[in-house]
C-alpha positions in Angstrom: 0.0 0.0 0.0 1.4 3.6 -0.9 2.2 5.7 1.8 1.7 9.5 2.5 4.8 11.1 4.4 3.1 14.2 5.5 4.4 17.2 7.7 1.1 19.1 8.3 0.5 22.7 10.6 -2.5 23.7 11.1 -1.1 27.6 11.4 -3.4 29.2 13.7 -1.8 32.6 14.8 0.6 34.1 17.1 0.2 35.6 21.0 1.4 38.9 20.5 1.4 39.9 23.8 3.6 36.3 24.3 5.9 36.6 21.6 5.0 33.6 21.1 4.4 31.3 18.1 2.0 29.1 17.6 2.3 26.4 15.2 0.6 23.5 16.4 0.2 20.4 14.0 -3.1 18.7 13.4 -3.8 17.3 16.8 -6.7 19.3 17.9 -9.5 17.6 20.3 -12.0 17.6 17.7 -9.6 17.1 14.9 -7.7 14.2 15.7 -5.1 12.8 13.4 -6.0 11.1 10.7 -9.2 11.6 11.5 -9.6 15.1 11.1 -8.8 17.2 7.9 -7.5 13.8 6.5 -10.1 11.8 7.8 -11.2 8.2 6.4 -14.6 9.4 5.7 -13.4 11.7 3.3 -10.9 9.3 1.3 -13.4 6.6 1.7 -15.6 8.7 -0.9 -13.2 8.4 -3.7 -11.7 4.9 -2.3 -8.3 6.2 -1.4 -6.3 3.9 0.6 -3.1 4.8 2.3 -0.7 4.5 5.1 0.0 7.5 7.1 3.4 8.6 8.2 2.5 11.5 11.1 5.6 13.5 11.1 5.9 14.9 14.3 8.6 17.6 13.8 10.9 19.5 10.8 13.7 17.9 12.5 12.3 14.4 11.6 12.1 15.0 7.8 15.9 14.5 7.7 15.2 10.8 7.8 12.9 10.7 4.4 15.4 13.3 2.9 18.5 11.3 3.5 16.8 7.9 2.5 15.1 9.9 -0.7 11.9 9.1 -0.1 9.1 11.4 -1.4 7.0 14.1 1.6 3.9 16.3 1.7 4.7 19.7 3.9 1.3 20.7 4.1 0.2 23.9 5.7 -3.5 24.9 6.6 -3.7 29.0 7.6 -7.0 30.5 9.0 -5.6 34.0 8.2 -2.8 34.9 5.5 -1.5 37.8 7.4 0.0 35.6 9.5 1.3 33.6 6.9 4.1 36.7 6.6 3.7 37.6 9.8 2.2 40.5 10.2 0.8 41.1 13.7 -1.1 44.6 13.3 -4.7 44.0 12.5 -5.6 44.9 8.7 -7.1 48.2 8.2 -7.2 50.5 5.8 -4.9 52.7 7.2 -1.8 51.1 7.1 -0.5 48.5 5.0 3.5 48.2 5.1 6.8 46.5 5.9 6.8 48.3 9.2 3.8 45.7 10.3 5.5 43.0 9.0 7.7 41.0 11.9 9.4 38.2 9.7 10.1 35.8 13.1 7.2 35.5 13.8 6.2 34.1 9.3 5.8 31.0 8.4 9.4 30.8 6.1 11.1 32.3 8.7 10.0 29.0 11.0 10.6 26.6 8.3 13.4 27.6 6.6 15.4 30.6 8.8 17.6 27.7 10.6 20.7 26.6 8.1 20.0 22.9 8.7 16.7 23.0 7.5 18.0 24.0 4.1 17.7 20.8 2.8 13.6 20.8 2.9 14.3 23.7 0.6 16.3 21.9 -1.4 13.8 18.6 -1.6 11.2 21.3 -2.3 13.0 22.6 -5.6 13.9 19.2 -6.4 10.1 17.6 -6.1 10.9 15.5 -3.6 9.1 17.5 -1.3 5.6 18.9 -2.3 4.4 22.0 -0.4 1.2 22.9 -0.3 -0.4 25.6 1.5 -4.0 25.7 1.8 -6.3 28.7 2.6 -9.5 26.2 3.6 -11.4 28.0 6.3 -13.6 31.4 6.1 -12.4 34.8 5.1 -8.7 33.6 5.1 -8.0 35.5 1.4 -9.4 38.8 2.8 -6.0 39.8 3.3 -3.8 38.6 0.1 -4.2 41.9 -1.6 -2.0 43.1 1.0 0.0 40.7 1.8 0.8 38.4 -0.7 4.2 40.9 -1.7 5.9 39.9 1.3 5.1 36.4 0.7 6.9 37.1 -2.4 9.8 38.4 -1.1 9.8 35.9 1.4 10.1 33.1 -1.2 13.0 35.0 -2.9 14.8 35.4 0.0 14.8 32.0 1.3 15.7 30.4 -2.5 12.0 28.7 -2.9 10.6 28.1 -6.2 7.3 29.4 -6.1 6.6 27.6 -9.5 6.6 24.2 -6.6 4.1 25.5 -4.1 0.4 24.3 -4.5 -2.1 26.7 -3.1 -5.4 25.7 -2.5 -8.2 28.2 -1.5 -12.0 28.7 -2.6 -12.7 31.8 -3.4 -14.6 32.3 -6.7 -12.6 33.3 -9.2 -9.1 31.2 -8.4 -7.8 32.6 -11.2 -8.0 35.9 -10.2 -4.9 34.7 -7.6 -2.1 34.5 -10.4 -2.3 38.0 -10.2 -0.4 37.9 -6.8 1.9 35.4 -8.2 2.0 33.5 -11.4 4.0 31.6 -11.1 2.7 29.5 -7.9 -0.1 26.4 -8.6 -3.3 27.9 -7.5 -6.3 25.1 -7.0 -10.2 25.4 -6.2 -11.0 22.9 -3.4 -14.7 23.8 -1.0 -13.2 22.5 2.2 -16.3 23.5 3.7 -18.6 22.3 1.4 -17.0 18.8 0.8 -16.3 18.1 5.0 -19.8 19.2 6.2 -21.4 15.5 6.4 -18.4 14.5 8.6 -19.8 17.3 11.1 -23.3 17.1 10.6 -25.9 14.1 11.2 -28.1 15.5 8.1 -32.1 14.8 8.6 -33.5 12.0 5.9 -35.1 14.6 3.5 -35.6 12.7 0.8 -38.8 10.6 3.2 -40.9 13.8 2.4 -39.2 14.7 -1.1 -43.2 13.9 -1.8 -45.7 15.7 -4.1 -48.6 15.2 -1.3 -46.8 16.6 1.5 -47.8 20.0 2.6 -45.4 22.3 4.6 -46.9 24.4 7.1 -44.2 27.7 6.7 -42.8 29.1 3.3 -39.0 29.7 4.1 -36.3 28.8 6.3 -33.7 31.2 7.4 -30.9 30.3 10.2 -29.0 33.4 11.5 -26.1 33.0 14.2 -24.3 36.0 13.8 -24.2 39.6 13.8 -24.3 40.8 9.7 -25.2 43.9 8.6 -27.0 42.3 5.8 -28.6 39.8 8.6 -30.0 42.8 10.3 -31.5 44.1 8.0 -33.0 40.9 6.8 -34.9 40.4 9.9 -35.7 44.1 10.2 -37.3 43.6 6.7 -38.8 40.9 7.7 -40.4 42.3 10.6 -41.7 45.5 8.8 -43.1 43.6 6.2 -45.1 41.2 8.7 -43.2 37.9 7.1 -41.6 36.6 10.5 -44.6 34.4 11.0 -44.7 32.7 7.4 -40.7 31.4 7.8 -38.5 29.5 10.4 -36.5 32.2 11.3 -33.1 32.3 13.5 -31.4 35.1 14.5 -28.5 35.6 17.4 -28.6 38.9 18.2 -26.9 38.5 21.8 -23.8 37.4 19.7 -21.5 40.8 20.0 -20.0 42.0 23.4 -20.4 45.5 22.0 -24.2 45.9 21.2 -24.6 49.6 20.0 -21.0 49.7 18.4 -22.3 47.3 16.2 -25.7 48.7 16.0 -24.8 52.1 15.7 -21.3 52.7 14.0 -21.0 49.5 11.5 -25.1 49.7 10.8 -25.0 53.9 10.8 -28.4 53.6 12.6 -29.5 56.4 15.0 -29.5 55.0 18.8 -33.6 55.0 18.8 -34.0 52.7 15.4 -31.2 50.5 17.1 -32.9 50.5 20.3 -36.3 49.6 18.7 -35.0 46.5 16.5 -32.8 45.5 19.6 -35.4 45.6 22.4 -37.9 44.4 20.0 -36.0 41.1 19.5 -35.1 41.1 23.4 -39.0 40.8 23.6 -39.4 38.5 20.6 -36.6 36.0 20.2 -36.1 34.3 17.6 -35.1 30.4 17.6 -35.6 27.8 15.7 -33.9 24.4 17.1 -32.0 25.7 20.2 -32.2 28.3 23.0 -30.4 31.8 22.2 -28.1 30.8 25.2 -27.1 28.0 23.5 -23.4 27.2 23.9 -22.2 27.6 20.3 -18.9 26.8 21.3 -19.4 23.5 23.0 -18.7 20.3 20.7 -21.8 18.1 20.7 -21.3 14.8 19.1 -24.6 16.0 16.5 -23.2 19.7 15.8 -21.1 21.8 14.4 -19.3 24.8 16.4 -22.2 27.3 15.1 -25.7 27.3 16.7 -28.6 26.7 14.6 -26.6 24.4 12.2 -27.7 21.3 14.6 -30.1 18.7 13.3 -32.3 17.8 15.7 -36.0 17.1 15.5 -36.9 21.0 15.7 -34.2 21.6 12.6 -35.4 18.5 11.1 -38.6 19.6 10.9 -38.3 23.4 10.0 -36.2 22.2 6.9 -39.2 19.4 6.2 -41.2 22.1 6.2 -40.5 25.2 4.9 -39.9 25.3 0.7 -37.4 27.7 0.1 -34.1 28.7 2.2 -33.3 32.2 2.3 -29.3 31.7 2.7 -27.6 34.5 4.4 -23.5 34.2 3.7 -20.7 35.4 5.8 -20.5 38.3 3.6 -22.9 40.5 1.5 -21.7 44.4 2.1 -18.4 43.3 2.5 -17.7 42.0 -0.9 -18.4 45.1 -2.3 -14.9 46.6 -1.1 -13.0 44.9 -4.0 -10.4 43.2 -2.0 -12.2 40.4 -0.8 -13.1 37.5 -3.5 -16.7 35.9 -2.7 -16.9 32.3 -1.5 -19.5 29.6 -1.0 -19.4 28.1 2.1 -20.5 25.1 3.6 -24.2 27.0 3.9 -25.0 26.3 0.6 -25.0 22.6 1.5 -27.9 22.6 3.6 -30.2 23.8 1.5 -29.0 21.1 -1.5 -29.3 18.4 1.0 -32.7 19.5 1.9 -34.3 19.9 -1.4 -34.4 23.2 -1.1 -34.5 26.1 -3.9 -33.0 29.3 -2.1 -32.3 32.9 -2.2 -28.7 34.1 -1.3 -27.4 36.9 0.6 -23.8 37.2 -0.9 -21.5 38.9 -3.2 -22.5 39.3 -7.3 -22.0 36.2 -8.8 -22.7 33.8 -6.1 -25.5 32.0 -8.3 -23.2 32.1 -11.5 -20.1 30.4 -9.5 -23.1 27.7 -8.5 -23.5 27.2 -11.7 -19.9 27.2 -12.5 -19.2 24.1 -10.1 -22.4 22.1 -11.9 -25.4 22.4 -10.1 -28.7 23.9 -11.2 -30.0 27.7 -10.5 -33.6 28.5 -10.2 -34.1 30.4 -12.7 -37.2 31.3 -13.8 -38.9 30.4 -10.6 -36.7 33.0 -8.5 -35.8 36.0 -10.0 -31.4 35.8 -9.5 -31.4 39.0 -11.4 -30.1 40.4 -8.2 -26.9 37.9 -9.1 -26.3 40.7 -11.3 -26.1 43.8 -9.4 -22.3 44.8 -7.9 -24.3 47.2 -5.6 -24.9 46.1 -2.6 -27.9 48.4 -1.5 -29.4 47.5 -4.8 -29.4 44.1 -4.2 -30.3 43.8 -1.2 -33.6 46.0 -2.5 -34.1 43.3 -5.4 -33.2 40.0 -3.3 -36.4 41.2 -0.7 -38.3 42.3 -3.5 -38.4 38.5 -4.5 -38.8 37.4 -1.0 -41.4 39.6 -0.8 -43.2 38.4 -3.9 -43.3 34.3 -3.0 -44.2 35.3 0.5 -47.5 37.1 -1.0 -48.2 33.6 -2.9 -51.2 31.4 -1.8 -50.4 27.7 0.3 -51.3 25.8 -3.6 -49.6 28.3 -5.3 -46.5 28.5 -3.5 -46.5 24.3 -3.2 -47.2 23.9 -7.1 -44.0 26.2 -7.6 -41.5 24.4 -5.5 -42.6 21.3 -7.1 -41.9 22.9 -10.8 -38.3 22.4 -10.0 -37.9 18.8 -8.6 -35.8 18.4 -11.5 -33.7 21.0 -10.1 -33.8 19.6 -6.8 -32.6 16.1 -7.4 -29.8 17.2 -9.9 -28.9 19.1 -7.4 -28.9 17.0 -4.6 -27.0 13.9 -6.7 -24.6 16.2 -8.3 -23.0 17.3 -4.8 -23.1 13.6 -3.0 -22.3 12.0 -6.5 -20.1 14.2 -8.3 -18.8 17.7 -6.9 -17.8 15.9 -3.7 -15.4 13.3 -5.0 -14.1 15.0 -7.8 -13.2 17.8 -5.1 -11.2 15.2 -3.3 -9.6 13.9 -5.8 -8.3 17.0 -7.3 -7.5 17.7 -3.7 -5.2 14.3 -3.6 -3.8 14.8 -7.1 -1.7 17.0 -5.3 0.5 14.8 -2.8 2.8 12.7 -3.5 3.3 9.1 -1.9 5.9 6.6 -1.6 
């Protein structure tokens, strides 16, 4: 059997206040080795068998350097900054060399230390493969920025980009040579391919049946403070629509209430106040309490409340017939530095049988396309997929809420059954096909022995 020879950090961040690094390899309680990013449930899918060599330290890659035998340095960042290590926050205010403190990089750990030249050398050479892997939220907000000094970094410590593999999800992957062309630059949905290893999902397809009825008309699980999530459920409320959906919303989750309210939204302390004590009076909740301990890991759940299936959530995604998906980012996206992404949201509502609206950047439904599943198109406008102003489509995404909300129980049925064809491609096409081709483009990658 072949065998992977892996080095793997997950890179994390640093302590400033420490001067610390911290580094830690895969070994996390919930993500154990190999059963965590590398986990058998995930090779299973594409029936990849292979040995594991864990290795625990740089110092113990002399041993498959020396005896020429082929290694994976694999590195998974949750924010690039640190990649380069810079240890200001990013703002717009200042972006240079003076934030960047290179002991505390990723190169500088790897390769700063004479002896360790040789990695660089097997690196070059192919016998090492180094891949570096941007694979959770947000982590490409900052490669605009940054991704110079990663550059220089390279140079400096004699590493040929043309070897690295970088994988990230982003929508436009290509847009990424522009930071380096040189440098291999993959699509792979972490999020999206992983999610059934964290989730128990409900048996959907038991009432993927023409004579079931559902008693609401949408489902829409919020967990975090968004600007475009506040005024979703503001919108909502207005418009008296609250009671025809399954609605979440966590509006506890932000130590700093009216900075949020009142400097990122711009609203004036009395409309915050309103919205804010109207929720205190009115929570909303769909499958667990609003003190629910999102950080806690329960054998059923992920580490985000309201993304639990348990017989409430099983039942509001039963019965509900369209998912309005809020994304991590909406106004955001609109900034040009940050590329849009879909996350492991967009799973549920596939796995569900379940048409949706989306709250993201333009061209979320066109990049779902992209990847081979089905729009819905002409049953929900996705003109708003269009707009690049965010203000604009926000006004044309509730504009088409509005409009199925104001259907009648037959009508609004006889529409979500017009695209079971839809439904099912879509539902096969991410179990059957977008899942293990993303694996094994993912595994294409490594090498083995």
């Amino acid at each position: 059997m072949k065998k992977l020879n892996i080095f793997a950090i997950d890179f994390k961040s640093f302590d400033i206040a420490e001067r610390i690094r911290v580094f830690p390899n895969l070994r996390e309680q919930h993500y154990q080795w190999p059963e965590g990013m590398f986990h058998r449930i995930i090779t299973n899918k594409i029936n990849l068998t292979f040995d594991y060599n864990d290795i625990p330290d740089l110092d113990s890659l002399k041993y498959y350097s020396d005896n020429n035998k082929p290694y994976v340095l694999f590195v998974k960042f949750y924010e690039f900054r640190h990649i380069v290590g810079r240890i200001d926050k990013n703002d717009d205010e200042y972006f240079d060399d003076k934030s960047i403190d290179e002991e505390f990089s990723l190169l500088y750990y790897l390769f700063y230390n004479q002896k360790y030249k040789f990695i660089v050398d097997d690196i070059n050479s192919g016998k090492c493969k180094f891949i570096i892997a941007g694979l959770t939220e947000l982590s490409n907000q900052d490669y605009y920025y940054n991704f110079q000094f990663l550059n220089q970094q390279l140079k400096k410590y004699g590493v040929d980009d043309s070897k690295i593999v970088f994988f990230d999800f982003i929508n436009n992957i290509s847009n990424l040579k522009k930071y380096n062309s040189n440098i291999k630059f993959k699509y792979f949905n972490w999020l999206m391919v992983s999610w059934d290893y964290y989730l128990n999902f409900p048996k959907t397809h038991k009432y993927f049946i023409k004579g079931y009825y559902r008693d609401k008309y949408f489902i829409s699980l919020n967990h975090t403070l968004k600007q475009h999530r506040i005024l979703l459920i503001d919108y909502l409320r207005k418009n008296e629509l609250l009671h025809k959906g399954y609605v979440s919303f966590f509006h506890k989750k932000f130590k700093n209430q009216y900075f949020f309210w009142t400097e990122v939204m711009k609203w004036t302390h009395q409309r915050a106040y309103e919205l804010y004590n109207w929720l205190n009076e009115n929570p909303l909740s769909v499958d667990v309490d609003l003190e629910y301990n999102y950080q806690k890991k329960l054998e059923t759940s992920s580490s985000a409340p309201n993304e639990i299936f348990n017989e409430q959530t099983d039942n509001a995604y039963r019965n509900s017939y369209f998912n309005i998906l809020t994304e991590t980012c909406f106004f955001e996206s609109y900034k040009g530095v940050d590329e849009f992404y879909l996350n492991e949201r967009n799973v549920l509502p596939i796995n569900t049988f379940q048409p949706f609206i989306v709250m993201n950047g333009k061209g979320h439904m066109k990049q779902f396309n992209k990847l081979g599943f089905k729009s819905f198109h002409p049953y929900i406008n996705e003109s708003y997929d269009n707009e690049k102003n965010p203000d604009k489509r926000f006004e044309m995404i509730t504009k088409e809420i509005k409009r199925l909300c104001d259907m009648k129980p037959m009508e609004i049925h006889d529409w979500y059954w017009s695209m079971e064809e839809i439904l099912n491609h879509n539902y096969n096409h991410f179990h059957y096909v977008f899942i293990p081709n993303q694996i094994k483009e993912f595994y294409d990658e490594f090498i083995f022995e």
